[in-house]
BAVO-332990 format. One line per field, with one value per residue (C-alpha): residue in three letters; x, y, z. Coordinates in nm, 3 decimals, decimal comma. Layout:
! residues N
residuo = (ALA | ...)
u = (X | ...)
v = (Y | ...)
w = (Z | ...)
This chain:
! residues 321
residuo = (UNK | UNK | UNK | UNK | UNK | UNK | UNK | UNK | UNK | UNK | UNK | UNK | UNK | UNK | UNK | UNK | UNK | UNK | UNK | UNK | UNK | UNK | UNK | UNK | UNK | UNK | UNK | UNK | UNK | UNK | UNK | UNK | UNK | UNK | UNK | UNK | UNK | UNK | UNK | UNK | UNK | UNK | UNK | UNK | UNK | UNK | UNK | UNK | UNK | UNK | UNK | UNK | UNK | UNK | UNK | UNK | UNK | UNK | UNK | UNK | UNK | UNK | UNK | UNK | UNK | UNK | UNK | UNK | UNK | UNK | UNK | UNK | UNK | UNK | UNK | UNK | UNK | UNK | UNK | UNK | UNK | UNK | UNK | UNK | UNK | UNK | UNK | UNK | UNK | UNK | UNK | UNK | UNK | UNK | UNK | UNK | UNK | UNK | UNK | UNK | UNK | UNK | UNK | UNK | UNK | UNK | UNK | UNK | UNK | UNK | UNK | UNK | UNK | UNK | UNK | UNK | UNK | UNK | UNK | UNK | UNK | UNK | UNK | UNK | UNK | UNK | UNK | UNK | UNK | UNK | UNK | UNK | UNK | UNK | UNK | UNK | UNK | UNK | UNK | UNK | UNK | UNK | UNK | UNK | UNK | UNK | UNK | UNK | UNK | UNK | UNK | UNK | UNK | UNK | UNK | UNK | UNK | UNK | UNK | UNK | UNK | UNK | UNK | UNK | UNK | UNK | UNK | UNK | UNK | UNK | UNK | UNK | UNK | UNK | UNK | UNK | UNK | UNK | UNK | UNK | UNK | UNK | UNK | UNK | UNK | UNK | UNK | UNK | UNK | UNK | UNK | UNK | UNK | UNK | UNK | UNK | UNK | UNK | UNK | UNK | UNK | UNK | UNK | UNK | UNK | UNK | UNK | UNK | UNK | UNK | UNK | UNK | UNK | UNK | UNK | UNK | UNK | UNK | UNK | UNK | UNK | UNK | UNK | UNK | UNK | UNK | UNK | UNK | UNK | UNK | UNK | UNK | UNK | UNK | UNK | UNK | UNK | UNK | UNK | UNK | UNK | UNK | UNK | UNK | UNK | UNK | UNK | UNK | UNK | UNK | UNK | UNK | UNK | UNK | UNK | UNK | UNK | UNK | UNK | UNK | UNK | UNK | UNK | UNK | UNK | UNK | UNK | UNK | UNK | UNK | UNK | UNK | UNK | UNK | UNK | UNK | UNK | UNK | UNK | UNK | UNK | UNK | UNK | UNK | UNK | UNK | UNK | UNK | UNK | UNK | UNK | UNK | UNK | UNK | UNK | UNK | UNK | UNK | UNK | UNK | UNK | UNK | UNK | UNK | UNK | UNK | UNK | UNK | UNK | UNK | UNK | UNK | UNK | UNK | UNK | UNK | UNK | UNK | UNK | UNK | UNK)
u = (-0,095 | -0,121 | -0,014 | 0,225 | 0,308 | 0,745 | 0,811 | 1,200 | 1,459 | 1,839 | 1,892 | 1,880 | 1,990 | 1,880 | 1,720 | 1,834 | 1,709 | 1,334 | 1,374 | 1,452 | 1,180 | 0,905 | 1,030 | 0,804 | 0,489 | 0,212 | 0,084 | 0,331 | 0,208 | 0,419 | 0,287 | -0,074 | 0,021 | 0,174 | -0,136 | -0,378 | -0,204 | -0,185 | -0,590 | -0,693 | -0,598 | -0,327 | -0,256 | -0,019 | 0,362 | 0,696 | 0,965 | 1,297 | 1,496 | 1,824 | 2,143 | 1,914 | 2,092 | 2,209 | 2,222 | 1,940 | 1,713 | 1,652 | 1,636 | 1,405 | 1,213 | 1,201 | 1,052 | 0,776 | 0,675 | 0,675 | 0,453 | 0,241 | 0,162 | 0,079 | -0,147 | -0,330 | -0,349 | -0,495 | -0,729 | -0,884 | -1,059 | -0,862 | -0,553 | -0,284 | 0,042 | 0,389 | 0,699 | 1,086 | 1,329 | 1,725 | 2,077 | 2,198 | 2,517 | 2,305 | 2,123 | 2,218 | 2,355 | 2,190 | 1,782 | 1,798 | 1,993 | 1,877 | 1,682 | 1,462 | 1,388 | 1,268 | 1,024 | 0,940 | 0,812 | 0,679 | 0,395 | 0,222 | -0,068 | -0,292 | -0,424 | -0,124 | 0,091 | 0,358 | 0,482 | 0,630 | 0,490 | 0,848 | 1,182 | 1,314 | 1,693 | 1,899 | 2,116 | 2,508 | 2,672 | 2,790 | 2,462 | 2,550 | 2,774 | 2,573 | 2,235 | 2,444 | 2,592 | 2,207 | 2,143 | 2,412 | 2,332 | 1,979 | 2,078 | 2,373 | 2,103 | 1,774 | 1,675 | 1,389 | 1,062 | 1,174 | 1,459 | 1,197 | 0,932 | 1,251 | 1,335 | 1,019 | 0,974 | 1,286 | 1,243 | 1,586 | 1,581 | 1,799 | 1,874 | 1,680 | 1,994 | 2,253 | 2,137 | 2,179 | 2,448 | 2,347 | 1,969 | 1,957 | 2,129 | 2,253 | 1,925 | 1,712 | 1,925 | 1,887 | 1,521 | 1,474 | 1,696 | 1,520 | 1,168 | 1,332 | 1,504 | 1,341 | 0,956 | 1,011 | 1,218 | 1,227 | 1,356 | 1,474 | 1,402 | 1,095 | 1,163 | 0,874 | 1,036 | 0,930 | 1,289 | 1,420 | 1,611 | 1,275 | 1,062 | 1,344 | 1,357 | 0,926 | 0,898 | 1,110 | 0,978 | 0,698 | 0,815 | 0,933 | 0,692 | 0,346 | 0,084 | -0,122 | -0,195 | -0,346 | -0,595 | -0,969 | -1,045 | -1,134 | -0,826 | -0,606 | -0,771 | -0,760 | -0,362 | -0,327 | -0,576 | -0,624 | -0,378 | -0,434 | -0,766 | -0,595 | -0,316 | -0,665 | -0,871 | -0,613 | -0,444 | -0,792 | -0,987 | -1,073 | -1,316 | -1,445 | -1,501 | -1,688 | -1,881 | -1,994 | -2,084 | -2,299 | -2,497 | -2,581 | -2,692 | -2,950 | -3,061 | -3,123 | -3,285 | -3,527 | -3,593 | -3,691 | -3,874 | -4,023 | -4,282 | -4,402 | -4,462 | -4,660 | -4,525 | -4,189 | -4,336 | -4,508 | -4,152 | -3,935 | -4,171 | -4,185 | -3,829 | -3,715 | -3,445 | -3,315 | -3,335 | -3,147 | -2,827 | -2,807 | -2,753 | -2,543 | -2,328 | -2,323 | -2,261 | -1,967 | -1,815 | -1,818 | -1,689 | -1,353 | -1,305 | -1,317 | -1,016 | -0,848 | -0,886 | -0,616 | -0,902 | -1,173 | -0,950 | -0,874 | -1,258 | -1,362 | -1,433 | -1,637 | -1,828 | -1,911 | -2,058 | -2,254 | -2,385 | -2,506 | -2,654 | -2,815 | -2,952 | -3,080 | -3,272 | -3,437 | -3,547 | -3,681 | -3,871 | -4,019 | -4,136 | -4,241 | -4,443)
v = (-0,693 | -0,452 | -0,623 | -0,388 | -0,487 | -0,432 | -0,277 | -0,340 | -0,295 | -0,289 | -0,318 | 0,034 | 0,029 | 0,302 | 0,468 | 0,828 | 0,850 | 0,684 | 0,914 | 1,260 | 1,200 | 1,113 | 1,334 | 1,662 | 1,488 | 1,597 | 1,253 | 0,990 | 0,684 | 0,500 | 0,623 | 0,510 | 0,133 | 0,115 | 0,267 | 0,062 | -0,243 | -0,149 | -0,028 | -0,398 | -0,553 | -0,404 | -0,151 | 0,017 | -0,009 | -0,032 | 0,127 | -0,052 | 0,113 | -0,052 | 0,136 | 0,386 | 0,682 | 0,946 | 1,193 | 1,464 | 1,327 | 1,006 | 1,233 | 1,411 | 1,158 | 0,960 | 1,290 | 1,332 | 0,945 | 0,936 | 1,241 | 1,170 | 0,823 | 0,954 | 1,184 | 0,872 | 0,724 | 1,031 | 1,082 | 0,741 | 0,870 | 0,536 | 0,566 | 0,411 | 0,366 | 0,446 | 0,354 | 0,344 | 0,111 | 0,190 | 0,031 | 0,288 | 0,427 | 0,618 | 0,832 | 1,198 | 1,098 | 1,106 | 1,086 | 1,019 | 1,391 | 1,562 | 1,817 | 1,510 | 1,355 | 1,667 | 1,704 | 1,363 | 1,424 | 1,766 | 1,763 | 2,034 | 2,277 | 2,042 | 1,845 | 1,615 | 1,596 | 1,355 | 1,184 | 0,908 | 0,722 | 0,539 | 0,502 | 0,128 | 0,150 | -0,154 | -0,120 | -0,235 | -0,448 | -0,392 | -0,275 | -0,163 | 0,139 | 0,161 | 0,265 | 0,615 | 0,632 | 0,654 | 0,867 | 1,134 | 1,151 | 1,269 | 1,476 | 1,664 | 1,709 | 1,779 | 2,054 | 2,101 | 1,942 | 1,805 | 1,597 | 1,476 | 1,369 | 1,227 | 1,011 | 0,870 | 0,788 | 0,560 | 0,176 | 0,026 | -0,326 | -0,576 | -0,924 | -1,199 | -1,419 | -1,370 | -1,245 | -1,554 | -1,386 | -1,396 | -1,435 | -1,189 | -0,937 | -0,693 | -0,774 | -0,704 | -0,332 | -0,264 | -0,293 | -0,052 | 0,149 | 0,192 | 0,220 | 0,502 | 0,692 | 0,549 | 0,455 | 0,094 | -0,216 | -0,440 | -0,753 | -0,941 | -1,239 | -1,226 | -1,464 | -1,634 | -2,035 | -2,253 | -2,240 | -2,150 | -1,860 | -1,709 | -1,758 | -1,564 | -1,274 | -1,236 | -1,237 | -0,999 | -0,753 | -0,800 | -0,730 | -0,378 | -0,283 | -0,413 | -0,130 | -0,306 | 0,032 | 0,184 | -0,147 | -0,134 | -0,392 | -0,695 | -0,588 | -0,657 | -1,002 | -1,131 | -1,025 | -1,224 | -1,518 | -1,572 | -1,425 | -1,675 | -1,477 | -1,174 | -1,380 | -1,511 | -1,248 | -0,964 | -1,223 | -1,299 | -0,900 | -0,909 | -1,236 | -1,072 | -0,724 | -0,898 | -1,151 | -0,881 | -0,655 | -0,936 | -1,003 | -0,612 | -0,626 | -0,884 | -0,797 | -0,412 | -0,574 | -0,785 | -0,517 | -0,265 | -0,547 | -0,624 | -0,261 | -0,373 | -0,786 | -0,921 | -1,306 | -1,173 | -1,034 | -1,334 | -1,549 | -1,303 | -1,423 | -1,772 | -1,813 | -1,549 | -1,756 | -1,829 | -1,414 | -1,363 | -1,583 | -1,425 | -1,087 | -1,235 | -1,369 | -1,008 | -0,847 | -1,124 | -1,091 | -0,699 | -0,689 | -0,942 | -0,703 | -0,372 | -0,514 | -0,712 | -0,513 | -0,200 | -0,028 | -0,004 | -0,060 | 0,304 | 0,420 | 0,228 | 0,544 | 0,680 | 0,360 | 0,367 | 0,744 | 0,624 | 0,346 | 0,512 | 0,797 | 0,485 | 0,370 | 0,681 | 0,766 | 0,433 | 0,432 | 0,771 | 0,645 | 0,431 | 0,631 | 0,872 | 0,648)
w = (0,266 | -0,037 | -0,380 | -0,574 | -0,929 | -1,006 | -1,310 | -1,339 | -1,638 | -1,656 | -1,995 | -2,198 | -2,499 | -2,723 | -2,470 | -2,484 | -2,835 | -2,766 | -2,485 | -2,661 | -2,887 | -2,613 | -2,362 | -2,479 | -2,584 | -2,390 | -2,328 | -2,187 | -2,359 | -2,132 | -1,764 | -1,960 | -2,036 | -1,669 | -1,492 | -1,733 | -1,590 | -1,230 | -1,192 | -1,314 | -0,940 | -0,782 | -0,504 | -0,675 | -0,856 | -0,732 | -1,030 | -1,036 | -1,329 | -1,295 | -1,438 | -1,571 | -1,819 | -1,693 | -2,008 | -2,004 | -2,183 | -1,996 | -1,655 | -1,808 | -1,925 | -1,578 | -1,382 | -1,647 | -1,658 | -1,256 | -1,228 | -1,519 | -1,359 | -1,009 | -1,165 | -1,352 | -1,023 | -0,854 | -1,110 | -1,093 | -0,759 | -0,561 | -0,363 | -0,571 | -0,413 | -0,621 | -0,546 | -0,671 | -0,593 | -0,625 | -0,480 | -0,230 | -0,409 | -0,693 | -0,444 | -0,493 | -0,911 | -1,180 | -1,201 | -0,785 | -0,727 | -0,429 | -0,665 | -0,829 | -0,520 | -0,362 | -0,638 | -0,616 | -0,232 | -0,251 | -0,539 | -0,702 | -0,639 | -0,885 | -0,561 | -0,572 | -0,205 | -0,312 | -0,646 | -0,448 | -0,150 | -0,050 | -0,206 | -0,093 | -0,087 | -0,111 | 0,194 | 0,111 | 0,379 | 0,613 | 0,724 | 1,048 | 0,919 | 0,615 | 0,746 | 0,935 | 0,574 | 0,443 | 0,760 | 0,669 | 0,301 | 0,384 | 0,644 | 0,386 | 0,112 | 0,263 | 0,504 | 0,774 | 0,630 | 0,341 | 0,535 | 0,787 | 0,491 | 0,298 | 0,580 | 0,640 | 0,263 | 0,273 | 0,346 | 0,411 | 0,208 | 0,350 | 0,271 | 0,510 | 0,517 | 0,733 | 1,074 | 1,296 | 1,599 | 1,942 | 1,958 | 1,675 | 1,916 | 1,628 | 1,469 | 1,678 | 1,741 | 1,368 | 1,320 | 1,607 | 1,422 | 1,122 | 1,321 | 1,470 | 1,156 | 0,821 | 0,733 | 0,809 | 0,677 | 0,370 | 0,325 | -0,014 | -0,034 | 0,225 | 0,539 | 0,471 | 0,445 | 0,712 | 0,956 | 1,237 | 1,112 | 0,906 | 1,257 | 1,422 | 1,220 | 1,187 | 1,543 | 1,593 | 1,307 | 1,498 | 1,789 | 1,692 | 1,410 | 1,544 | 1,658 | 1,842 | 2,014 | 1,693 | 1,643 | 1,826 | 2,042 | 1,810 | 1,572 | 1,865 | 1,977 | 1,588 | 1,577 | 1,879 | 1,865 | 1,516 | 1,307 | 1,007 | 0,940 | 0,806 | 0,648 | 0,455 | 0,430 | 0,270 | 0,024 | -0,143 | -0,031 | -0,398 | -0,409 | -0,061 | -0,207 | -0,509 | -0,253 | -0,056 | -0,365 | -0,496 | -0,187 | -0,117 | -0,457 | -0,401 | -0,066 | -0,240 | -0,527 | -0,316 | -0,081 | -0,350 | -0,509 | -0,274 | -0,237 | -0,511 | -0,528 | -0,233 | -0,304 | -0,184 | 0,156 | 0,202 | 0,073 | 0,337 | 0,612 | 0,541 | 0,524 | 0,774 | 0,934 | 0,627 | 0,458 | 0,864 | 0,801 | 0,477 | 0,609 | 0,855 | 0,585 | 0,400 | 0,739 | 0,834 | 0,487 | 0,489 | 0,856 | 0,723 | 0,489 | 0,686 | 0,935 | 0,685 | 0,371 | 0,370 | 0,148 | 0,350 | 0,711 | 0,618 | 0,576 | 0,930 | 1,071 | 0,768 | 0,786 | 1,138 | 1,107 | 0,787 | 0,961 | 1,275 | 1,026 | 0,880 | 1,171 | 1,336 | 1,027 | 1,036 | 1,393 | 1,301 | 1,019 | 1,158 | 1,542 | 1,265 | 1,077)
C-alpha cells in the first residue's frame, strides 16, 4: 500500500495574521517544508486542517499552499499523491465551499489535471442516512463533469467499530454503496487487530473492492495463493527498489568492464552458475517489485515494451554479427 505522511492541526491561534502576511508572497515557504518532507520516502500527503479559519485571509492562504504544493510534486517528475481530510459538516463553508473544491479538482493549463487526488470525509452516524446526505450535497453543488469527478474524489471514512448486525448485513449493503457512488471507503482506526469482528469486515472489503479482473494472470494467483507476499513486498518496496538498483549496477559495471579486462571473461565463465543465480536474484527482486510496488505496477506495460525492444535488438545483434 502507498505510505502517505498526515499533516494535521486544530489549533490556530494567530493564524489570520501569519496568514495575511504570507498569503501574497510569491514563494509559499510552507508548501516547500511540506514537499521537502514528503519526497524523502513517502507517496504523498494527506492535509487534515482541523477547525481551520474561515476569515479571508486564511482561505486564501489554504488555496495557494494546496496548489503551490501539487505543483512541487508535479515538478519533481514522480507522481505524488495529495490529499485533504475534513468532518463532513464543513463541506460547502468556509475553505471547503463548492467554488474551492471545484478548483481543487479542475487544475490549470500549466500541465496540472487536479490539485487534489481525494477528499476523505468523515462520515457522521448514522451512516446509513448520512452517506444520501453526502450524496445530495454533491449533487446540489456540482454539475455534469465536475459532479462526476467530485464524486469519485470522495472516500467516505467510517469508523471500524460498530458493524457486527446480522452477518454484517447493513455492512456489507454500505460498502457496495460507496463502490457504487464515491471512489472507495476508509476506515479509522484500520481493522487490522487480530478478531473476529476485524476478519469480518476485511473480507468483506474484499469482497466488494477486489479487481481481480484488472490483475494478469500471476497477479491473480499471488492475491489468492500467497497474499502475504504483497503484504511484504509493498511495506518494505523501498529496500527492494534500492536492492535491485544495486545489483543492476554491478551487473552493468561488470559487463562494461568486462570489454575491456580478459580476467573477468575468464572469472564469468568459471563461475557461470554462480554470475546465473545472480541475475536470477536481480530478475526475482525486480519482478516483486513490478506487482507489488504501486510505482512501477503502474509502468508494467512500459516495461514489458522496453523489454521486448530490448530483446529484439539483441537477437538482432547478434544474427547481425
Amino acid at each position: 500500500l502507498p505510505i502517505y505522511l498526515v499533516i494535521y492541526n486544530d489549533h490556530w491561534g494567530n493564524w489570520p495574521q501569519f496568514a495575511a502576511k504570507e498569503v501574497n508572497k510569491k514563494n509559499n515557504e510552507f508548501a516547500d517544508k511540506i514537499f521537502n518532507l514528503v519526497k524523502s520516502d513517502a507517496d504523498g500527503v494527506t492535509i487534515y486542517f482541523d477547525k481551520y479559519p474561515e476569515d479571508e485571509a486564511s482561505v486564501a492562504f489554504y488555496m495557494k499552499f494546496i496548489k503551490d504544493l501539487r505543483k512541487n510534486m508535479y515538478g519533481a517528475g514522480k507522481h505524488y499523491n495529495l490529499n485533504i481530510m475534513m468532518p463532513m459538516d464543513v463541506i460547502g463553508t468556509g475553505v471547503y465551499s463548492y467554488e474551492n473544491l471545484k478548483q481543487f479538482i479542475q487544475g490549470e493549463d500549466n500541465g496540472v489535471d487536479s490539485y487534489v487526488d481525494l477528499f476523505l470525509v468523515f462520515l457522521e452516524e448514522p451512516s446509513t442516512d448520512k452517506k444520501k446526505e453526502m450524496r445530495d450535497m454533491v449533487e446540489k453543488g456540482f454539475k455534469g463533469l465536475q459532479r462526476r469527478t467530485m464524486l469519485r474524489k470522495i472516500v467516505p471514512v467510517l469508523s471500524s467499530r460498530g458493524h457486527i448486525d446480522d452477518q454484517y448485513k447493513q455492512f456489507f449493503d454500505e460498502l457496495i454503496y460507496f463502490e457504487d457512488n464515491f471512489g472507495g471507503v476508509g476506515f479509522w482506526p484500520l481493522p487490522i487487530n487480530k478478531n473476529t469482528e476485524s476478519e469480518a469486515l476485511n473480507q468483506k472489503i474484499i469482497d466488494v473492492f477486489e479487481k481481480k479482473k484488472d490483475q494478469d494472470f500471476l497477479e491473480r494467483q499471488l492475491s489468492t495463493y500467497a497474499p502475504w507476499f504483497c503484504n511484504f513486498v509493498c511495506p518494505n518496496r523501498w529496500a527492494f527498489r534500492y536492492a535491485f538498483d544495486l545489483l543492476l549496477m554491478i551487473s552493468l559495471v561488470y559487463a562494461l568492464l568486462s570489454f575491456w579486462i580478459c580476467e573477468l571473461r575468464a572469472l564469468f565463465k568459471k563461475y557461470f552458475r554462480s554470475f546465473l543465480l545472480f541475475i536470477v536474484l536481480t530478475v526475482l527482486v525486480f519482478i516483486s517489485s513490478l506487482m507489488c510496488d504501486p510505482f512501477w505496477n503502474k509502468r508494467e506495460d512500459d516495461v514489458f515494451v522496453l523489454c521486448l525492444i530490448v530483446g529484439v535488438s539483441i537477437v538482432l545483434w547478434r544474427y547481425i554479427k
